[in-house]
Backbone as XML, in Angstrom:
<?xml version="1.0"?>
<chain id="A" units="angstrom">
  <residue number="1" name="UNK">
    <atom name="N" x="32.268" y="21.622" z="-70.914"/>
    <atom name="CA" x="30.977" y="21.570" z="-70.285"/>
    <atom name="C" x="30.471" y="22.978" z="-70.053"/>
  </residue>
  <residue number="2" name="UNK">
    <atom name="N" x="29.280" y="22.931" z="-70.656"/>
    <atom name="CA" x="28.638" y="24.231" z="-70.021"/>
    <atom name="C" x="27.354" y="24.277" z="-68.844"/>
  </residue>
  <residue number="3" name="UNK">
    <atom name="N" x="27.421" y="25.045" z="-68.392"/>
    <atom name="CA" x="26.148" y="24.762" z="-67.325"/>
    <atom name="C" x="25.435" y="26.394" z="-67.809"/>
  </residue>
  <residue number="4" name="UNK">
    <atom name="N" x="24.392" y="26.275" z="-68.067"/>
    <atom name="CA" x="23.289" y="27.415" z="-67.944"/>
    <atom name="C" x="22.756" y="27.514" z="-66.956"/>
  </residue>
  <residue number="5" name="UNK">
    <atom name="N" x="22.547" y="29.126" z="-66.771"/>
    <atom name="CA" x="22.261" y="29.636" z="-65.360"/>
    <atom name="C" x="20.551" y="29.262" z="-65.798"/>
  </residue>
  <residue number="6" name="UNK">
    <atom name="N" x="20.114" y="28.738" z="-64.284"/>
    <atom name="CA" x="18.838" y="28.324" z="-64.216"/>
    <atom name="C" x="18.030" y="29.792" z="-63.185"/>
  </residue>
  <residue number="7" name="UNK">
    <atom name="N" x="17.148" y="30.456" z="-63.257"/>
    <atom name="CA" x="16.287" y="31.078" z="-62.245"/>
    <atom name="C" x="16.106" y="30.648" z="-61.033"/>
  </residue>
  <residue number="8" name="UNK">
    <atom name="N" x="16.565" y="30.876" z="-60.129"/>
    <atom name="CA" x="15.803" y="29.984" z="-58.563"/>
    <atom name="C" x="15.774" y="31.154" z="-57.337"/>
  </residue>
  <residue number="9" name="UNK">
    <atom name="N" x="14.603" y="31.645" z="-57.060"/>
    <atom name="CA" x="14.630" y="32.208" z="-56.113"/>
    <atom name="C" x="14.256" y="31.680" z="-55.070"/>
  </residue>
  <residue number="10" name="UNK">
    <atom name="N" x="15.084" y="31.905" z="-53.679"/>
    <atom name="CA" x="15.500" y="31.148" z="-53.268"/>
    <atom name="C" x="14.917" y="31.565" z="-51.714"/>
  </residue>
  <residue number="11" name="UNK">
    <atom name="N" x="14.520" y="32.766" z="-51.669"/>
    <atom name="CA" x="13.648" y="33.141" z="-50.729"/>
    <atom name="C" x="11.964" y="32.858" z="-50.925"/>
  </residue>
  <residue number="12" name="UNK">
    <atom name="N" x="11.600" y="32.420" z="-51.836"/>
    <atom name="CA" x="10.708" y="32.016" z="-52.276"/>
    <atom name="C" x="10.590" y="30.444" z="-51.869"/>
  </residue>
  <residue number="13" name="UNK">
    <atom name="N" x="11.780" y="29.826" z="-51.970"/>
    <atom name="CA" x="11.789" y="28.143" z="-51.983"/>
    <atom name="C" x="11.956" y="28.309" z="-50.597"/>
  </residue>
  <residue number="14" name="UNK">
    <atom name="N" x="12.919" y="29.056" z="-49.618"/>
    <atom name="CA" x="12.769" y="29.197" z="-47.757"/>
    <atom name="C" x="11.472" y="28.986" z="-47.578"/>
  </residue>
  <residue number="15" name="UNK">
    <atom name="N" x="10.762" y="30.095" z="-48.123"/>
    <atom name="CA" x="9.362" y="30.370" z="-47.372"/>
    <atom name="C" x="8.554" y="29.113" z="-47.484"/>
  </residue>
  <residue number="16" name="UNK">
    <atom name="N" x="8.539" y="28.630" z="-49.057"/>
    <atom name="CA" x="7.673" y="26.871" z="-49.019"/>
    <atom name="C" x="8.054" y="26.294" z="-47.934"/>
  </residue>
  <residue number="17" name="UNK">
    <atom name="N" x="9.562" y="25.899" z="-47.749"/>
    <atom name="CA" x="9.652" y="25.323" z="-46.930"/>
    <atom name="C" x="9.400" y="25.374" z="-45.449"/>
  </residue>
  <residue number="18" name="UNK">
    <atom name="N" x="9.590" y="26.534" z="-44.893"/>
    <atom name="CA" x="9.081" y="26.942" z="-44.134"/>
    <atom name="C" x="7.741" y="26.765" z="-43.762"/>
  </residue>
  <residue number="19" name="UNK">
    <atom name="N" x="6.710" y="27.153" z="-44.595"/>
    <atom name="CA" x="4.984" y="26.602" z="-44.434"/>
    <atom name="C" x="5.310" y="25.232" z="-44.270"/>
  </residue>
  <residue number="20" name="UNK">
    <atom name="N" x="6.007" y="24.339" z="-45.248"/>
    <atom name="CA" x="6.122" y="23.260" z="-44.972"/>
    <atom name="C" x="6.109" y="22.535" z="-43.534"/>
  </residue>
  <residue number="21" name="UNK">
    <atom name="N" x="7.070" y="22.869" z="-42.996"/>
    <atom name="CA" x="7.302" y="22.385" z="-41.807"/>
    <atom name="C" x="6.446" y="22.862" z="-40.788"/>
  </residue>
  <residue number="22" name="UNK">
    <atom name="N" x="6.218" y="23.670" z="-40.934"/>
    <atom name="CA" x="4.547" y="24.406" z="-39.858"/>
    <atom name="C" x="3.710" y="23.782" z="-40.175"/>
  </residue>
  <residue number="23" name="UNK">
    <atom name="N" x="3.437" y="23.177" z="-41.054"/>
    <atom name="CA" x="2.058" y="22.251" z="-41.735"/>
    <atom name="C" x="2.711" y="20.765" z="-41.037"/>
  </residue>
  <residue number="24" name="UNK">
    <atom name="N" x="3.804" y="20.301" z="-41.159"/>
    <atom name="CA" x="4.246" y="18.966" z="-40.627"/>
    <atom name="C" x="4.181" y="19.064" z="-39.310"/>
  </residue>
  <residue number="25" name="UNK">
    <atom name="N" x="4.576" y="20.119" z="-38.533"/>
    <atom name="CA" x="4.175" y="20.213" z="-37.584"/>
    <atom name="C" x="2.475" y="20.638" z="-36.878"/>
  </residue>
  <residue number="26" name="UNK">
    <atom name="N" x="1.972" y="21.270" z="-37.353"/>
    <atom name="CA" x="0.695" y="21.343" z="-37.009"/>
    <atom name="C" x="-0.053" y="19.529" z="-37.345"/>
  </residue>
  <residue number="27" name="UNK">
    <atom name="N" x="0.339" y="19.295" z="-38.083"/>
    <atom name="CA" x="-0.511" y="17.162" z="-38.743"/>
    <atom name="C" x="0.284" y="16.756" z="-37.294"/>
  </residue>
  <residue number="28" name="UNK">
    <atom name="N" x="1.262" y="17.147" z="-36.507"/>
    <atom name="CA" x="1.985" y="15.987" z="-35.827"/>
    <atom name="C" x="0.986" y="16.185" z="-34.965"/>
  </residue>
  <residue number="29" name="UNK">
    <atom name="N" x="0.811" y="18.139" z="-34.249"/>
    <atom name="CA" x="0.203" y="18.089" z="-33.067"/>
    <atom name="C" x="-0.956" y="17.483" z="-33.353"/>
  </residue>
  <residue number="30" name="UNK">
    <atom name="N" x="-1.610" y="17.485" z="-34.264"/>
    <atom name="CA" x="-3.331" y="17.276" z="-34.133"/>
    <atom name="C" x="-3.323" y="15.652" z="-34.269"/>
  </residue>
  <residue number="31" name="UNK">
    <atom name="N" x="-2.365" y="14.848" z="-34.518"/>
    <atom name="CA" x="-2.291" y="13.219" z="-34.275"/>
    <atom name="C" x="-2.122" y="13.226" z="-32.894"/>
  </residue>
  <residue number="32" name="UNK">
    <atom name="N" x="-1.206" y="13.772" z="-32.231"/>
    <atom name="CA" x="-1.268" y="13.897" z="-31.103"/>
    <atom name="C" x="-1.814" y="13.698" z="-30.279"/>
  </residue>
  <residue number="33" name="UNK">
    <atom name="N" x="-2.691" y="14.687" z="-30.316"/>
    <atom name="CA" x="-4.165" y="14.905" z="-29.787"/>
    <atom name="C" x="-5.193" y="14.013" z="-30.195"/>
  </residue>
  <residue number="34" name="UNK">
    <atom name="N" x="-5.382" y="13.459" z="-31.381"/>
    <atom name="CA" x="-6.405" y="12.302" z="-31.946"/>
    <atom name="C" x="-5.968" y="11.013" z="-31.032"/>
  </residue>
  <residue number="35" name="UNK">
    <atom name="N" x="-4.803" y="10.884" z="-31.256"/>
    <atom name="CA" x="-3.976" y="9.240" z="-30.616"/>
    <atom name="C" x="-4.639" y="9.505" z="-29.012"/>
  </residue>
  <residue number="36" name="UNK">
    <atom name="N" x="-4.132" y="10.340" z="-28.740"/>
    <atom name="CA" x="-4.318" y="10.436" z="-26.899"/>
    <atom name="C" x="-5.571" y="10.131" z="-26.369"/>
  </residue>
  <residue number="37" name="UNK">
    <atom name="N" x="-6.692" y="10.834" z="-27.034"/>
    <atom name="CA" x="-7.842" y="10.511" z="-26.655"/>
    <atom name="C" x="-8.317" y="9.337" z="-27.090"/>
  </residue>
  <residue number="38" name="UNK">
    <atom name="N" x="-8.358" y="8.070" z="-28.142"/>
    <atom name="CA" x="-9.061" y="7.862" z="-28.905"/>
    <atom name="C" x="-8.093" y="6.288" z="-28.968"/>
  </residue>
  <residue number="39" name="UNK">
    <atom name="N" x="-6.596" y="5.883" z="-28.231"/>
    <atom name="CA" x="-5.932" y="5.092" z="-27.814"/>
    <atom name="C" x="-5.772" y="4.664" z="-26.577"/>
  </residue>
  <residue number="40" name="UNK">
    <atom name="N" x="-6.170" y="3.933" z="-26.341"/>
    <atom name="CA" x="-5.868" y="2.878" z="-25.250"/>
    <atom name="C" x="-4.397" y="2.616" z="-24.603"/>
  </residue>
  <residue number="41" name="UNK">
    <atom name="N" x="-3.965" y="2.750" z="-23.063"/>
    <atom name="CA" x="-2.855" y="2.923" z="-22.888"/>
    <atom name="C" x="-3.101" y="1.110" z="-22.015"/>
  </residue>
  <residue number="42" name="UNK">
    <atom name="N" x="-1.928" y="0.670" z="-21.453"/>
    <atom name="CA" x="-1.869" y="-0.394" z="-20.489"/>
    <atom name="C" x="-2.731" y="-0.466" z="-19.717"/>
  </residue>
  <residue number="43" name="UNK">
    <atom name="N" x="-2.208" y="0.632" z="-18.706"/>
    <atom name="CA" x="-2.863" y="0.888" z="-17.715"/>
    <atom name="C" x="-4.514" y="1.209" z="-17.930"/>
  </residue>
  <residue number="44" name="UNK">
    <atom name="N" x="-5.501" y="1.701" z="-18.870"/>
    <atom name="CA" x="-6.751" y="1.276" z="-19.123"/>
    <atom name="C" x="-6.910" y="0.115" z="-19.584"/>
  </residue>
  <residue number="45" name="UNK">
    <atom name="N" x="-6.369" y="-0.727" z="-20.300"/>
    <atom name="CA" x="-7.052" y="-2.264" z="-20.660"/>
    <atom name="C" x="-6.819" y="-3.063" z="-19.165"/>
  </residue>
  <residue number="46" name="UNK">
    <atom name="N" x="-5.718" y="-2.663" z="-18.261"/>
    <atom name="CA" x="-5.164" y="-3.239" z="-17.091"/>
    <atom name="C" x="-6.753" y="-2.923" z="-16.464"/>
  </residue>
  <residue number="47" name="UNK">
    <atom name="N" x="-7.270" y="-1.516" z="-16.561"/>
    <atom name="CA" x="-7.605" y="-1.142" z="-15.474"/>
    <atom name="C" x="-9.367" y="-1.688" z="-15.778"/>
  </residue>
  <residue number="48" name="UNK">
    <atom name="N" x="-9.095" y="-1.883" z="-17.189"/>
    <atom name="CA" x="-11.083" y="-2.585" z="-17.554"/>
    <atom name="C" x="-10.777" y="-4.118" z="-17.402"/>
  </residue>
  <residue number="49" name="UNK">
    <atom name="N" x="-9.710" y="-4.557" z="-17.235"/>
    <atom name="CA" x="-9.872" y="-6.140" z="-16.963"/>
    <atom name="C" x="-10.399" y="-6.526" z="-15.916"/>
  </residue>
  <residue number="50" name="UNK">
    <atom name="N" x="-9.675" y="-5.464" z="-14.755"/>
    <atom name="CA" x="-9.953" y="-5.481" z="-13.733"/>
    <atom name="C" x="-11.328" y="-5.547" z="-13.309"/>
  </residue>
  <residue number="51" name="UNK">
    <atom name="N" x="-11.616" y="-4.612" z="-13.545"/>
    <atom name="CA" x="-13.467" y="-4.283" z="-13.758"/>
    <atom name="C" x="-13.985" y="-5.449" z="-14.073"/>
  </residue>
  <residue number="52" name="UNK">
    <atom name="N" x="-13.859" y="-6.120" z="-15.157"/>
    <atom name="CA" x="-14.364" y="-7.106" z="-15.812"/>
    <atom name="C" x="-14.390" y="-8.549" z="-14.995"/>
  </residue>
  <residue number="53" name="UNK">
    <atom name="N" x="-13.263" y="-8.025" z="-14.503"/>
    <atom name="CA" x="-13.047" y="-10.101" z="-13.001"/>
    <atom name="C" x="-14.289" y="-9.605" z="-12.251"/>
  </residue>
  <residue number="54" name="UNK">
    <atom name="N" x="-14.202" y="-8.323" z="-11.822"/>
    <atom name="CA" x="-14.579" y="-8.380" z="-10.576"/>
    <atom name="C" x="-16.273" y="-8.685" z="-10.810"/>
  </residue>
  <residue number="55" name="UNK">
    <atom name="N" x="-16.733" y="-7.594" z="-11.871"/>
    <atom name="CA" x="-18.312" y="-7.889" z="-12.032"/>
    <atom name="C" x="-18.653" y="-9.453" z="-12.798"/>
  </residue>
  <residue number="56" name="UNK">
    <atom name="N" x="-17.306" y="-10.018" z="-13.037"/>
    <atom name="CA" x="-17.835" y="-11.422" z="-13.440"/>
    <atom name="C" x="-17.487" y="-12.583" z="-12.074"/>
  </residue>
  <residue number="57" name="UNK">
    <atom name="N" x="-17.219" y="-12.250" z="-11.036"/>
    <atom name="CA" x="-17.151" y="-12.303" z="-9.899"/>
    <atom name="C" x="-18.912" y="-12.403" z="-9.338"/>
  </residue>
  <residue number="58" name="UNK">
    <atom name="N" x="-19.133" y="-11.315" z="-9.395"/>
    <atom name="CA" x="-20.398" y="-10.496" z="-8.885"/>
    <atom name="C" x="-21.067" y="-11.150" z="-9.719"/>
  </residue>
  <residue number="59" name="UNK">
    <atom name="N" x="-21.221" y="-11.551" z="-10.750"/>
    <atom name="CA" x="-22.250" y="-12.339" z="-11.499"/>
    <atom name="C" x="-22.284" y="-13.803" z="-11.117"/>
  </residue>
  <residue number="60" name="UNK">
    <atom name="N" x="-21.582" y="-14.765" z="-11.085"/>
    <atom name="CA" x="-21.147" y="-16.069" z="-10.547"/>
    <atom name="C" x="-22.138" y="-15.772" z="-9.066"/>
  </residue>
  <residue number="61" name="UNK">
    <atom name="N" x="-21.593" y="-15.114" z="-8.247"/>
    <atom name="CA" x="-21.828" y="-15.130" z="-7.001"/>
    <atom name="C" x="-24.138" y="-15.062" z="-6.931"/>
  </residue>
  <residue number="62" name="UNK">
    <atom name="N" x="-24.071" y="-13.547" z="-7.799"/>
    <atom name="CA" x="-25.541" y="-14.049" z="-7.978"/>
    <atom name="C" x="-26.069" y="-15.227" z="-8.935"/>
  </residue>
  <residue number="63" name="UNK">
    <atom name="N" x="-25.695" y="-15.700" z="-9.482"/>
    <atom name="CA" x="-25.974" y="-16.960" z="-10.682"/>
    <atom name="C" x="-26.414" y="-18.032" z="-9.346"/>
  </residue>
  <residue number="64" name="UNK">
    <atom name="N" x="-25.124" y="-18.030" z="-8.314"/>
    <atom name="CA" x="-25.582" y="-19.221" z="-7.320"/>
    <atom name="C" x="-26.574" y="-18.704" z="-6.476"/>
  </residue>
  <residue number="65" name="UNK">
    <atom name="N" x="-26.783" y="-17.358" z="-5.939"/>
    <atom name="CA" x="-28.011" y="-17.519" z="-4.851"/>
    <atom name="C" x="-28.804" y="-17.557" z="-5.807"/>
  </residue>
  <residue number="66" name="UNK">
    <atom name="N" x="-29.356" y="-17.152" z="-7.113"/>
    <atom name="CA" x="-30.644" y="-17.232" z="-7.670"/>
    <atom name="C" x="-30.632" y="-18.827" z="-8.076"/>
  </residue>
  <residue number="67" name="UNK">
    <atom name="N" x="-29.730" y="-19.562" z="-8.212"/>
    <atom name="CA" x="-30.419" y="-21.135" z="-8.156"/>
    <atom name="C" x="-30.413" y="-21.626" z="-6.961"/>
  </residue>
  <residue number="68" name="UNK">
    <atom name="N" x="-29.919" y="-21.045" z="-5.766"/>
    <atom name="CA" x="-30.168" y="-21.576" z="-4.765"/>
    <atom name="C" x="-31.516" y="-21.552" z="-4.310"/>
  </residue>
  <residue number="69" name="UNK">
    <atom name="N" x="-32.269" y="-20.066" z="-4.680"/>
    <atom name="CA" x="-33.276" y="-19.516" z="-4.523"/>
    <atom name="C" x="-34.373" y="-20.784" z="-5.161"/>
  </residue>
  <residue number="70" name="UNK">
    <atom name="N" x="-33.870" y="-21.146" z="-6.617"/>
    <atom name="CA" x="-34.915" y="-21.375" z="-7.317"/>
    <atom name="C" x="-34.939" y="-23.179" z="-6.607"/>
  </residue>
  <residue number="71" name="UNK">
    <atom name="N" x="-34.011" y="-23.699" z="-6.547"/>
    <atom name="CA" x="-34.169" y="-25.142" z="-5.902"/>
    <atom name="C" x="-35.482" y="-25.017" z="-4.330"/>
  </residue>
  <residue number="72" name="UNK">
    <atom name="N" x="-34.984" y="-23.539" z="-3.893"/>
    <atom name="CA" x="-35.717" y="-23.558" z="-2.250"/>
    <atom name="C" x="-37.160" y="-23.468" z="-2.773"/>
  </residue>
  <residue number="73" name="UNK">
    <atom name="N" x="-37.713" y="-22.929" z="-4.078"/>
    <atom name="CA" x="-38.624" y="-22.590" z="-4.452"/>
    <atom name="C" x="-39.203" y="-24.005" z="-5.102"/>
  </residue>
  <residue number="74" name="UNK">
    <atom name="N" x="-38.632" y="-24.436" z="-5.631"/>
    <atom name="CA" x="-39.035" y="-25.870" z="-6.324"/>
    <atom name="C" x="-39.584" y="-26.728" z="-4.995"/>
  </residue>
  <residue number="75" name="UNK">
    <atom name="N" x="-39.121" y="-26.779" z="-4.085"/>
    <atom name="CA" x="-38.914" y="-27.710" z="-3.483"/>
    <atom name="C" x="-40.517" y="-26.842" z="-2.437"/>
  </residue>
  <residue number="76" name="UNK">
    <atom name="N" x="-40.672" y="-25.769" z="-2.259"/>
    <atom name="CA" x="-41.696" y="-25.359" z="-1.651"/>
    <atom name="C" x="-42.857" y="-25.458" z="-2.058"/>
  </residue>
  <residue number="77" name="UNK">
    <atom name="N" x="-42.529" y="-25.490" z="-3.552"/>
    <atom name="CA" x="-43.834" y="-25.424" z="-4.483"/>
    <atom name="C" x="-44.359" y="-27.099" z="-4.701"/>
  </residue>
  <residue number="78" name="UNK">
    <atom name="N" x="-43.380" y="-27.991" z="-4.360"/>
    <atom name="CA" x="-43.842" y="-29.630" z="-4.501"/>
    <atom name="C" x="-44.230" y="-29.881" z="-2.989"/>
  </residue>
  <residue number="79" name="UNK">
    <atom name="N" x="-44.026" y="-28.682" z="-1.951"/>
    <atom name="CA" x="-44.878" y="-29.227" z="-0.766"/>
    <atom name="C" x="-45.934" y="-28.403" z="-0.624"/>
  </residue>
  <residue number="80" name="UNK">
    <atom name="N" x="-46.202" y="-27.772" z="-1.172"/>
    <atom name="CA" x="-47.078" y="-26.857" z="-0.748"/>
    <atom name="C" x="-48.551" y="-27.308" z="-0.887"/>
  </residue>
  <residue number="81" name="UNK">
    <atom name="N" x="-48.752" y="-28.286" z="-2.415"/>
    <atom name="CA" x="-49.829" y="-28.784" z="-2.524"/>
    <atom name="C" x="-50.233" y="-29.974" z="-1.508"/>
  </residue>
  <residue number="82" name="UNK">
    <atom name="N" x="-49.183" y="-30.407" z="-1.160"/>
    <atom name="CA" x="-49.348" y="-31.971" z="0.026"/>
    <atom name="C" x="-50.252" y="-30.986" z="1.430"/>
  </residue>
  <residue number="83" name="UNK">
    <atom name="N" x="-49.847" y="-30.059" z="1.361"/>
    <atom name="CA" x="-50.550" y="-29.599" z="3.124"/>
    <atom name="C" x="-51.620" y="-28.635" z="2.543"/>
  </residue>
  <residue number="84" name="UNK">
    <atom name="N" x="-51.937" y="-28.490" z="1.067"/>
    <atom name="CA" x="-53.027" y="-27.719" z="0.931"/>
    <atom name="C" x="-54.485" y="-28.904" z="0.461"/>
  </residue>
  <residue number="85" name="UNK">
    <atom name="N" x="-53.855" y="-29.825" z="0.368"/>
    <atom name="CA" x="-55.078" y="-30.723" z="0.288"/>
    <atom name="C" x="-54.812" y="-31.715" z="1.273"/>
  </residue>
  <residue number="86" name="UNK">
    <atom name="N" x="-53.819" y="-31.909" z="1.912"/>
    <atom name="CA" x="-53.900" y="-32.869" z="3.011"/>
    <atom name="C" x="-55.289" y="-32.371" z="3.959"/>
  </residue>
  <residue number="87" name="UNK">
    <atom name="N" x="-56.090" y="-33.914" z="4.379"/>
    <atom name="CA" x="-56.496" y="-32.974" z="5.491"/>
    <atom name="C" x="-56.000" y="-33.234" z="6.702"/>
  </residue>
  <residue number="88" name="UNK">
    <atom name="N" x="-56.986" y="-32.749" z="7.793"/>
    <atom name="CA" x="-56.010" y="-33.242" z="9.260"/>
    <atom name="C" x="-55.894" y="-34.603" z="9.714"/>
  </residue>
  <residue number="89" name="UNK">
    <atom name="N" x="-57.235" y="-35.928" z="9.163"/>
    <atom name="CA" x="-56.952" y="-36.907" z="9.440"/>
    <atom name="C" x="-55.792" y="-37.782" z="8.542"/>
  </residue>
  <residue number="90" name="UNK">
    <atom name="N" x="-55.122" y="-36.489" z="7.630"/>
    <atom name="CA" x="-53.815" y="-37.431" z="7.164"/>
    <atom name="C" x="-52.367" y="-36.839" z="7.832"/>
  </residue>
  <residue number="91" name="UNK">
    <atom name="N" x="-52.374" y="-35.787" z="8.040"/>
    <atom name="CA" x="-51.328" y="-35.632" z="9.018"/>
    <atom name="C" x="-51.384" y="-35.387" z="9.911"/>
  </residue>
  <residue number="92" name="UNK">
    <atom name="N" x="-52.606" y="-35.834" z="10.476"/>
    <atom name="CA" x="-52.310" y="-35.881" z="12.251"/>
    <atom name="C" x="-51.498" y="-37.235" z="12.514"/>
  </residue>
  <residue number="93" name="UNK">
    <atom name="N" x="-51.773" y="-38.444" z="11.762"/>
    <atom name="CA" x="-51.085" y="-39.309" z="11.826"/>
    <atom name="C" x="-48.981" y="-39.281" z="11.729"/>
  </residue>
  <residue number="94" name="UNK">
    <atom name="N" x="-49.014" y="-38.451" z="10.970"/>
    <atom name="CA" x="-47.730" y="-38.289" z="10.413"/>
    <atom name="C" x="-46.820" y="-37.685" z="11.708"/>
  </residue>
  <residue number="95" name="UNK">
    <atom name="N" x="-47.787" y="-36.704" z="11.960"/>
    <atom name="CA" x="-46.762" y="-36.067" z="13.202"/>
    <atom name="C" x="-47.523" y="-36.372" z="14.723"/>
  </residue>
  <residue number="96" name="UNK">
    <atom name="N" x="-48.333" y="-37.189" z="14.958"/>
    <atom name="CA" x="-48.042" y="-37.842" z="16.125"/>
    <atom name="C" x="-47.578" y="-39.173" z="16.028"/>
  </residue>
  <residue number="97" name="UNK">
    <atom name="N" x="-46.989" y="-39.423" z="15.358"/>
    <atom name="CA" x="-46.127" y="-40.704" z="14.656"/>
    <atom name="C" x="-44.585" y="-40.254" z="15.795"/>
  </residue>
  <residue number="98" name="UNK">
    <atom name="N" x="-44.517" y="-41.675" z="16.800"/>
    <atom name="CA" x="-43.153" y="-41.012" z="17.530"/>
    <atom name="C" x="-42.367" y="-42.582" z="17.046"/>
  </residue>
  <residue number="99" name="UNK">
    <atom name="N" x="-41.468" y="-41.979" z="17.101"/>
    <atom name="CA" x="-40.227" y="-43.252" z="16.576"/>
    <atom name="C" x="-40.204" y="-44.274" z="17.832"/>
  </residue>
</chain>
C-alpha cells in the first residue's frame, strides 16, 4: 500500500473553523434575541387569559344593565303615550278609584 502525501494546511483549516464557530455562535445569539422578544412564555398567555375573563366579565355585566336599561325604556315609551293623550276626565277616574 502506498499512501501519497496530500497538501493540507492546517492552520488555514483552524482558522475556517474557527470563523466557523463565531458565526454558529453569533446565529445562536441573534435567535436568542429574536425567540425572546417575539415568543410567548406561560406566564403571558396565563397573564392575557386573565385579562380576557375579566373584561369578558365586564362585558356580561354591561350586556345586562343595557337590557335592563332598554326593557325600563320600552316599557316608558308604551306609557308615555297613555298620559300624553289621556285627558284628565280619563284619569281622574283611575286614580280616585279606591279599592
Amino acid at each position: 500500500m502506498s499512501y501519497e502525501a496530500i497538501a493540507f494546511d492546517t492552520l488555514k483549516f483552524v482558522q475556517r473553523l474557527a470563523q466557523a464557530v463565531m458565526f454558529a455562535e453569533a446565529q445562536k445569539v441573534v435567535l436568542a434575541e429574536a425567540l425572546d422578544d417575539q415568543v410567548a412564555t406561560r406566564a403571558d398567555i396565563h397573564r392575557l387569559e386573565h385579562g380576557r375573563d375579566k373584561l369578558r366579565a365586564e362585558l356580561k355585566t354591561d350586556i345586562h344593565d343595557l337590557r335592563a336599561e332598554q326593557r325600563l325604556m320600552g316599557w316608558m315609551l308604551s306609557v308615555t303615550p297613555l298620559l300624553f293623550f289621556a285627558t284628565p276626565s280619563m284619569v281622574a277616574p283611575i286614580v280616585l278609584q279606591r279599592p
